[in-house]
C-alpha positions as CSV (number, residue, x, y, z in Angstrom):
1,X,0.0,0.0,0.0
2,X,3.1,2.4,0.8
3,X,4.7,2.0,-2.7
4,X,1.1,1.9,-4.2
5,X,0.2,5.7,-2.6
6,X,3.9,7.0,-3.0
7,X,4.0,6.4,-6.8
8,X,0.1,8.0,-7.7
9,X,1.3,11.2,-5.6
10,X,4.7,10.8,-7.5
11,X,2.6,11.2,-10.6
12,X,0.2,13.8,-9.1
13,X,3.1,16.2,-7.5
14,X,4.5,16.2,-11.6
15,X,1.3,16.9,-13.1
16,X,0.6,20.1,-10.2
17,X,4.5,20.6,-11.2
18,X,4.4,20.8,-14.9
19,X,1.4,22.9,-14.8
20,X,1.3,25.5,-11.8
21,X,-2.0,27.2,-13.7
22,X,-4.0,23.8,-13.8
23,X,-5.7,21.5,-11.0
24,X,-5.8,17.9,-10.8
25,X,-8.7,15.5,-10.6
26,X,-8.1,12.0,-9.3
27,X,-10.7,9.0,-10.9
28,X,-10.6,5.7,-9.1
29,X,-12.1,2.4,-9.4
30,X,-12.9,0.0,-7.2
31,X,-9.9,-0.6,-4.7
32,X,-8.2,2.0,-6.3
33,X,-9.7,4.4,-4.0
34,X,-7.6,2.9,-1.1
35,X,-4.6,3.9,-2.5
36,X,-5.6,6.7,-5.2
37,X,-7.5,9.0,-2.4
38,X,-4.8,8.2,0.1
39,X,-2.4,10.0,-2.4
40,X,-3.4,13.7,-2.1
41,X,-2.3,14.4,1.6
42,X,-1.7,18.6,1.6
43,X,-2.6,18.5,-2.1
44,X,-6.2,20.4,-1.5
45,X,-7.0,24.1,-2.0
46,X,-6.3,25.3,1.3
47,X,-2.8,23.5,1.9
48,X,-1.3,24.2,-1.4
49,X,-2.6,28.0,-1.0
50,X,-0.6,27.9,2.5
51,X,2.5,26.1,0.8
52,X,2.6,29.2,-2.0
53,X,1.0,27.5,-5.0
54,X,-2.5,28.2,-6.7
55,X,-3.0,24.6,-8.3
56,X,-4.3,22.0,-6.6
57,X,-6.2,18.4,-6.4
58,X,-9.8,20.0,-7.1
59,X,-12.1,16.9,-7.6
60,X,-12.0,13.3,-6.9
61,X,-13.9,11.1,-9.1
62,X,-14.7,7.5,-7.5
63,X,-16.2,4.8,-9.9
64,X,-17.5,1.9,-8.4
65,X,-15.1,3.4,-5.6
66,X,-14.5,2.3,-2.1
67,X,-13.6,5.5,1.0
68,X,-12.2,4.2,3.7
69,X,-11.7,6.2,6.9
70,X,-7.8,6.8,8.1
71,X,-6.7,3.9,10.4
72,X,-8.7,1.9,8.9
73,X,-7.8,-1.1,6.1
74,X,-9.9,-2.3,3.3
75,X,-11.0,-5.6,4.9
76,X,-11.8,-3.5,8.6
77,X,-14.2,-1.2,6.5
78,X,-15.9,-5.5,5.3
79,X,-16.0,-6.5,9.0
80,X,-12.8,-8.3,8.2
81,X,-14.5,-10.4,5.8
82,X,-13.1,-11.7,2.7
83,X,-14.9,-10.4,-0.1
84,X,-17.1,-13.1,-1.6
85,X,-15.6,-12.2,-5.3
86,X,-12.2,-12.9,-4.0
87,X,-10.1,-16.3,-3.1
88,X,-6.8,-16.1,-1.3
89,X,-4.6,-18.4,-1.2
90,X,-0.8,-18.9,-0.9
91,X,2.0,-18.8,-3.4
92,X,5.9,-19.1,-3.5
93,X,7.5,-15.5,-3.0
94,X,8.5,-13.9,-6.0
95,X,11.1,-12.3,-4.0
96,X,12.4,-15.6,-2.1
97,X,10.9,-19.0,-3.1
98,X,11.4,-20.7,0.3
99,X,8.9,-18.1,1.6
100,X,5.3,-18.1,1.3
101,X,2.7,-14.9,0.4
102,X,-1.0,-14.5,0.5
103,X,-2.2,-13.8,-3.0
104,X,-5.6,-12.8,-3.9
105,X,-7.8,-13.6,-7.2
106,X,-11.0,-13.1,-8.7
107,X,-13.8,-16.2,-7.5
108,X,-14.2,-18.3,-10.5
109,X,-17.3,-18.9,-9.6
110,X,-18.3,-17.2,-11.0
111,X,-16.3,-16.7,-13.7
112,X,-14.1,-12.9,-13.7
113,X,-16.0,-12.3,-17.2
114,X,-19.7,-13.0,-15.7
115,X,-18.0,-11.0,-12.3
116,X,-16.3,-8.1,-13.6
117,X,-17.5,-7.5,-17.3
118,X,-20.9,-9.4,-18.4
119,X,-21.8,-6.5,-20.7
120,X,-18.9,-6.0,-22.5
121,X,-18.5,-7.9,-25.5
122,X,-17.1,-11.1,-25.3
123,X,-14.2,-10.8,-27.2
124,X,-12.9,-7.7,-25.1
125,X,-14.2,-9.5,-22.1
126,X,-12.1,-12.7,-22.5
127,X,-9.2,-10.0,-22.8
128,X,-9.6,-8.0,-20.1
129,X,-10.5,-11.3,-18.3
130,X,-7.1,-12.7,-19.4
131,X,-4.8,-9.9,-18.0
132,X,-6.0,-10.3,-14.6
133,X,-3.5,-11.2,-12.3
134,X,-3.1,-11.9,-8.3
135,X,-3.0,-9.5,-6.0
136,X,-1.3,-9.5,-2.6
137,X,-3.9,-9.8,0.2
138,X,-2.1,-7.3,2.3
139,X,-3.1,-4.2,0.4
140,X,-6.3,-5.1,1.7
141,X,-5.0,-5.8,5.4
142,X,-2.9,-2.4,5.3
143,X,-5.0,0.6,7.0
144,X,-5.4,3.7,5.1
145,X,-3.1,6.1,6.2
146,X,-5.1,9.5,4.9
147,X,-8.9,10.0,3.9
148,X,-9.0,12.1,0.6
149,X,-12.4,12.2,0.0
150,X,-13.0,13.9,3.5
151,X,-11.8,17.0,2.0
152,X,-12.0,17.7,-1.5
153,X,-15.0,18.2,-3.6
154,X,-15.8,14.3,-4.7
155,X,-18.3,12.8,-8.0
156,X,-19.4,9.4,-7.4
157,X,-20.7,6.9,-10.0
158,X,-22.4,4.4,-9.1
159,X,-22.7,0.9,-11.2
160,X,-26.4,0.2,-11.2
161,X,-25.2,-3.8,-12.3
162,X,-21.9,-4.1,-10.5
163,X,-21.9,-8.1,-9.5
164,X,-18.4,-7.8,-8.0
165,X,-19.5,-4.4,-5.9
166,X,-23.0,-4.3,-5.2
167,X,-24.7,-0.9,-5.7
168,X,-26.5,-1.1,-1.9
169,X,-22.8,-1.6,-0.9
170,X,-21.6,1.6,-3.0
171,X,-24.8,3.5,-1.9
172,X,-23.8,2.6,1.3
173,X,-20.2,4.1,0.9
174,X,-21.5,7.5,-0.4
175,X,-24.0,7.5,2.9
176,X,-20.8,7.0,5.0
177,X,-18.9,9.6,3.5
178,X,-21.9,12.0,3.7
179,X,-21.5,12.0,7.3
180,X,-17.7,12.1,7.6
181,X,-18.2,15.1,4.9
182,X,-20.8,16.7,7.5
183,X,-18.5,16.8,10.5
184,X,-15.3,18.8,8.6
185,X,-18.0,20.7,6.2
186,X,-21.1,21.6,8.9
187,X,-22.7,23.9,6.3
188,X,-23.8,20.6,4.7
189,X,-22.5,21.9,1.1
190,X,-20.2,20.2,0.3
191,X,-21.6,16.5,-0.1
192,X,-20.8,13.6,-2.3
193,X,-22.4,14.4,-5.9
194,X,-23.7,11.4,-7.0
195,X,-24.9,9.9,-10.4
196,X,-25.5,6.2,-11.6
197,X,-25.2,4.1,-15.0
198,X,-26.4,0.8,-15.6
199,X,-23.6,-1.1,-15.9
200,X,-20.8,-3.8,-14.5
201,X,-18.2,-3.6,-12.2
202,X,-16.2,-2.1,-15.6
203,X,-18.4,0.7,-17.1
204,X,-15.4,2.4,-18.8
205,X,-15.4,-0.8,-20.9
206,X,-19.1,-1.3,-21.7
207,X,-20.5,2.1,-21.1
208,X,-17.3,4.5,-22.3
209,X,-19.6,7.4,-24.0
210,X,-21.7,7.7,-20.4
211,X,-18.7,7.5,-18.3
212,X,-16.5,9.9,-20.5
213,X,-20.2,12.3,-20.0
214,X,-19.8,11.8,-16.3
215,X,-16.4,12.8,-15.9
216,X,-16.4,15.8,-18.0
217,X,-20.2,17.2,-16.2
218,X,-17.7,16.5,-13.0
219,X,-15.4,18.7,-14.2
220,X,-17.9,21.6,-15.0
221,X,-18.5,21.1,-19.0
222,X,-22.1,21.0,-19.9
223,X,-22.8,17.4,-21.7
């Protein structure tokens, strides 16, 4: 999780770098967010005002999206369950083969394509299916050391048909953050902006034109 959030705001401090007269805006997916919203620690308005620059990380764009409280990891936020759409097991070390590492991968059962992308076609499915790979557990295990999406102005989308992330679970997410949001922002103005498109777990594969709509209306074009 350390290297994962050191080399996003790596890429974020070089975009805010190369272009002092134009903000960032962060789009995650899925765990992504853990990571991706963890990443913009004293890169909001008010802390890069105070640190002498003008640009900043203006808008966070989640997409099937978990927020996770600081202190807190991506299996505390389940109840410390294992996500049903997930197996773990263990596999030799890439680093050292005497040694053992928890790896996660998508449940085949169902299968990742019926999981993760049922409505793309299934030619690009069976791709996007095959460059899968394992993860290692402990991402998941590792608590989030900084909560994003407390602070700057956030545009979620939900996946009406996600089957890897239910939409109850993501409406539940936005409903968390809401209240977190409430208790820095009292005024009550500043809450998760929230729109929905019927699609899977992927809906930059099987729904690009609506998703590429989304992000631009969250950026402040009229589409």
């Amino acid at each position: 999780m350390k290297e994962d959030i050191k080399s996003i705001r790596e890429i974020i401090l070089a975009e805010l770098e190369a272009h002092l007269g134009t903000d960032v805006a962060i789009l995650t997916h899925s765990h992504g967010g853990l990571p991706g919203l963890a990443a913009i620690e004293n890169l909001d308005k008010k802390s890069r005002i105070a640190a002498g620059f003008q640009n900043r990380v203006s808008a966070l764009l989640p997409m099937a999206s978990l927020l996770v409280p600081a202190g807190v990891s991506g299996f505390d936020w389940g109840g410390g369950n294992i996500p049903p759409s997930i197996v773990v097991k263990n596999v030799p070390s890439p680093v050292d083969g005497k040694l053992e590492v928890e790896m996660s991968t998508p449940n085949p059962n169902p299968v990742p394509i019926e999981l993760f992308y049922h409505d793309v076609p299934q030619k690009e499915a069976e791709h996007y299916s095959s460059l899968l790979i394992p993860q290692v557990i402990s991402v998941f295990r590792t608590p989030v050391p900084f909560a994003g999406w407390k602070i700057v102005p956030i545009y979620y989308l939900i996946a009406e048909e996600d089957k890897a992330f239910s939409p109850e679970v993501q409406r539940m997410i936005i409903d968390q953050a809401n209240e977190a949001r409430l208790q820095v922002n009292p005024d009550g103005g500043k809450l998760v902006v929230v729109e929905s498109v019927q699609a899977s777990h992927s809906p930059f594969l099987s729904k690009l034109d609506e998703t590429a709509a989304w992000i631009r209306r969250s950026l402040g074009e009229t589409v």
